[in-house]
N, C-alpha and C positions, 0 to 999 in steps of 0.2 A: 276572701276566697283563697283556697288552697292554689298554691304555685303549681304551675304543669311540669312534671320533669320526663327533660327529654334525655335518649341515651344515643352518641355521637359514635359510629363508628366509622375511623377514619385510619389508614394508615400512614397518611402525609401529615407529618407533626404541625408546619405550621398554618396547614389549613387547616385541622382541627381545632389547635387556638384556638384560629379566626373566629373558626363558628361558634367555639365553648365561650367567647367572648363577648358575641355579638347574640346571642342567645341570652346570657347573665345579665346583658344591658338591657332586654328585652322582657325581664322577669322569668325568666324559665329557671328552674333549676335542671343543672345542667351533668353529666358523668357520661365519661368520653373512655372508647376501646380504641388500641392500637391496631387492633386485627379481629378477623372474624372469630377467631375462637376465642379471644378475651371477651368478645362481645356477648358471642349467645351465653357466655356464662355467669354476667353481669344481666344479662336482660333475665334470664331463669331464678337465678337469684332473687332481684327486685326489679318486679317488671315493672317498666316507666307508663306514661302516657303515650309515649311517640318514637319511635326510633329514627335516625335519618343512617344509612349508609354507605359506603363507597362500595360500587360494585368489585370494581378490580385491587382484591389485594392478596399476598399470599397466602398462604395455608388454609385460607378458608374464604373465598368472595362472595360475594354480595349474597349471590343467589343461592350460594351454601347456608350462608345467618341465614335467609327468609324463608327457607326448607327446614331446616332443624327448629327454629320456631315455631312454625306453623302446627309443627305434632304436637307441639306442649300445651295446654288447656291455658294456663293463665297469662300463654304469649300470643295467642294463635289468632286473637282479634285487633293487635295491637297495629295502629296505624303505620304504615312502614313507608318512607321515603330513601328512593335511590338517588345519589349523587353515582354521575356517570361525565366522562368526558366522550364515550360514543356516542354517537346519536343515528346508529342505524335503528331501524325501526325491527326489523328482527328482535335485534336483544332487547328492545322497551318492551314488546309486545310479550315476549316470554318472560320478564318479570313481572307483567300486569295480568297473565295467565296463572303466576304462582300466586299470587295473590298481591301484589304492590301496591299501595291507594295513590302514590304520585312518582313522578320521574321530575329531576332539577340536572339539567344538561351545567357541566362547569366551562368555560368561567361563569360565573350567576351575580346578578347583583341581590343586596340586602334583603332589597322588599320582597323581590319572587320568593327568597327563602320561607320569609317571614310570612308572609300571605298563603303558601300553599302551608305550612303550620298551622298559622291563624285557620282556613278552611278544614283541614282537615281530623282537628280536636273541634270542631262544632258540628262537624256531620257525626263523628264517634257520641259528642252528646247527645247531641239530638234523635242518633240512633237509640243507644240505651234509652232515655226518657220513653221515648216510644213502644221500645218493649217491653219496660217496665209498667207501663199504663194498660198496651193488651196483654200482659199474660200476668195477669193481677188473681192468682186464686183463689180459692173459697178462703184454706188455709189464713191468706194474706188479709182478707177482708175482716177475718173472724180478729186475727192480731193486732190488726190496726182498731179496731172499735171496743173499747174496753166496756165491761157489759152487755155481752153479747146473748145470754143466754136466752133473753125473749127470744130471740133471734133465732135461736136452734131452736127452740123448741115448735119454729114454724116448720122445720125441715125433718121430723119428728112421726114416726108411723105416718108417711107419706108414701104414697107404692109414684113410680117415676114411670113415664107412659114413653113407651116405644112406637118409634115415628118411623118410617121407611122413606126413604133418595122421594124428595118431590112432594111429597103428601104436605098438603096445606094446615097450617094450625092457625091462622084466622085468616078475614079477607079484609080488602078495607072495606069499611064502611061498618062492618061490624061493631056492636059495644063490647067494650073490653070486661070477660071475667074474673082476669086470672094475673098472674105476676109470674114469668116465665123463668126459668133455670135450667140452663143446659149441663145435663149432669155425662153428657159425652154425645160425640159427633159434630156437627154443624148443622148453624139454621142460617137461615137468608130470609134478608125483610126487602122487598122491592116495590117501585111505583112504578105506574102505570101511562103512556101518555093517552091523547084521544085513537092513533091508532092501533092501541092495543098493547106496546112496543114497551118491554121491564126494562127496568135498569135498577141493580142492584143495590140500594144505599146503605145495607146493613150485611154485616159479615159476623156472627158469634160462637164462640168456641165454649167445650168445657171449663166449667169456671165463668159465664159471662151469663148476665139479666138481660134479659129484653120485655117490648109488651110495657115496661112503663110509662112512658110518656102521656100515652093515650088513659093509663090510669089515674096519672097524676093530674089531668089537666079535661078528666071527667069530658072526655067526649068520643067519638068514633076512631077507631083506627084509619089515618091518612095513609098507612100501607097496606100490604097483604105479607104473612108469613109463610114458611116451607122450609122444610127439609134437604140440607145442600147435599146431604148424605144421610145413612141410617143415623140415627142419634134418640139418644133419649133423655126426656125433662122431667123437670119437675113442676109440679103445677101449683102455687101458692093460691087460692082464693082471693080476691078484692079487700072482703070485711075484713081477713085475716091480715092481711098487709095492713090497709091502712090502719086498725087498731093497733100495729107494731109502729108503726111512722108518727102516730098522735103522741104514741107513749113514750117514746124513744127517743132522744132528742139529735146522739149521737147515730142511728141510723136514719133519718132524716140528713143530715147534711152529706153523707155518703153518697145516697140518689141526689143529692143537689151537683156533687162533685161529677155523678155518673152523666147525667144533664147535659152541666155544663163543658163535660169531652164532646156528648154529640151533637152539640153547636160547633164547637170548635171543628172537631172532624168533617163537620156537611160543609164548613166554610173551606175546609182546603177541598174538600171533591168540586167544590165548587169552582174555586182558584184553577184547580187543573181543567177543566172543564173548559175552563175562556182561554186559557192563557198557553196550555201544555199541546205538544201534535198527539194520535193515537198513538204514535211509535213511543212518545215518551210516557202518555199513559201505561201502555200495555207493560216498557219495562218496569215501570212503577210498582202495578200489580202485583207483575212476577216475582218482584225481587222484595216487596212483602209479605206476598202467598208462600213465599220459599223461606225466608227467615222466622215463620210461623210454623207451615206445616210442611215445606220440605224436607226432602229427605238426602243426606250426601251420597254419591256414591263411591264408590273405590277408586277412583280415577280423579275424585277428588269435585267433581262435577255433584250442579245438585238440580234436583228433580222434582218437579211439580205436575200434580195430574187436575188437569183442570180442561173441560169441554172447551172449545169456541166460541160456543153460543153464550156459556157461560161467565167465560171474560170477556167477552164482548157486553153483557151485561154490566158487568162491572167497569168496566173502562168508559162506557156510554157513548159504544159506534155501532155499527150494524156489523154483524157476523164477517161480512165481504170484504170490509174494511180494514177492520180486526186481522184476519187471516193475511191480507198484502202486507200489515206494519210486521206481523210477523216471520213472513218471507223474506221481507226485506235484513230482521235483525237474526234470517236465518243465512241470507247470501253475506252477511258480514262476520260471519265468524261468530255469533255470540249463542246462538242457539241452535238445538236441535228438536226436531218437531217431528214427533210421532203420533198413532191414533188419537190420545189424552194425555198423555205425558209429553211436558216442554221442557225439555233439559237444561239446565243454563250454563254454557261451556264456560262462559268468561261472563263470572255477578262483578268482579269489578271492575271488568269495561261495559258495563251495562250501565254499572251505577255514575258512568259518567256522561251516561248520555241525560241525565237529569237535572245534570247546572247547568 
């Protein structure tokens, strides 16, 4: 496994060492700034895995490095830790506003160093992995399956069928036709309990199959499908898929690969479900919804338009419920809540109400 290199900006020599030291004993590869502008020019250069900081130094502090990075595309997601000897809550709060993923108040012993590192390069992987699984394109799918041409030729003088916000394209119980492709907007696949009452377990974007399971496994639809918004698909036929999935060997394991995310996937909705409050559902949500299909604004805030009723479906509480977790994460500073649009002041003190 590739070494994690982290980049040290310090401008007390012999705490720098220390860390460049104890960091090297640690397996990281290590490259260390004396000050803020050595640093952002070292980080723009070759950006690392992980920066760690000192807030207070000349010519350029802390919160100077994490503002000039922040504009730069290939620094702008880079986990950033502050080393501070203040500990007013003021100045943590406005570098966890700029975007900071951790604060290490000094003096610190080894392990906090080492543990909020360790923590913070697994949530960056496990971020990417994640959105490298949902935002998997046609594109992507076509390159990774070498001989793909059967393949296109399913998607071949096929007219793509325009759906309007809500309108159903099956129900459960239904037998399945068709092999679904969302060729723009969203669909939503939900269940039902005895009172009536959805909850949402399927979310699919442009570029995503739905509708197999129930073809694969030759029996009725266990959901109901619809329209999260206007969107439009593509409709493959039954005989037409599965003569491609007989013939094909390498698209056969693909849906096996598709499968088996949404096992995995029902088992963390599940996980959250027992174990998560709504408040940490709902930020969950949000701060999914928004690293998918938010939108930033100038202020540097990002923005999600999503009903109540809606993510209360998704989260799996009743509308009233839903709405109080959100008050609540609206009286702490983290959001703003208007008609459909929930704005998220602070994604990464949001993101820490999740560990």
């Amino acid at each position: 496994m590739t070494q994690k290199r982290i980049l040290v900006i310090e401008d007390h020599l012999q705490l720098r060492e220390n860390i460049a030291e104890l960091l090297k004993l640690s397996n990281y590869t290590v490259d260390c700034a004396a000050d803020g502008k050595e640093g952002v020019e070292k980080a723009a250069n070759n950006p690392p895995d992980l920066i760690i900081s000192d807030v207070n130094m000349p010519t350029l502090d802390g919160y100077g490095v994490l503002n000039l990075l922040s504009k730069i595309d290939e620094t702008a997601d880079i986990p950033f830790i502050f080393l501070t000897s203040n500990t007013d809550r003021k100045d943590m709060r406005k570098g966890m506003e700029m975007g900071a993923d951790d604060y290490i108040t000094k003096p610190f012993e080894a392990s906090e160093l080492l543990n909020t590192i360790d923590t913070r390069l697994r949530k960056k992987f496990h971020a990417e992995n994640t959105i490298r699984m949902k935002t998997q394109s046609m594109e992507a799918f076509f390159s990774e399956v070498n001989g793909m041409q059967d393949f296109l030729n399913l998607f071949e003088h096929r007219e793509t069928a325009g759906i309007r916000k809500k309108e159903v394209i099956y129900h459960e119980g239904q037998n399945p036709r068709f092999l679904y492709y969302v060729q723009k907007g969203k669909v939503k696949t939900t269940i039902s309990n005895s009172d009536g009452k959805e909850l949402i377990n399927g979310l699919y974007r442009a570029g995503d199959f739905f509708g197999y399971l129930a073809l694969l496994e030759n029996h009725a639809y266990s959901d109901s499908a619809a329209a999260f918004e206007d969107s439009e698909l593509l409709l493959i036929p039954k005989e037409d898929f599965f003569a491609l999935i007989y013939k094909n060997r390498l698209v056969s394991e693909k849906f096996i690969r598709l499968l088996a995310d949404d096992v995995a996937g029902k088992e963390e909705m599940l996980m959250n479900l027992a174990y998560k409050s709504v408040r940490q559902r709902a930020a969950h949500i949000l701060l999914s919804l928004c690293s998918e299909d938010g939108s930033t604004m100038p202020s540097g805030e990002q923005k999600v338009t999503i009903s109540r009723e809606e993510l209360a479906q998704i989260v799996g509480a009743s509308t009233e419920t839903v709405i109080r977790a959100l008050s609540s994460l609206k009286e702490d500073g983290l959001l703003e809540l208007k008609t459909r649009d929930i704005i998220l002041k602070n994604p990464a003190a949001l993101r820490e109400l999740l560990d």
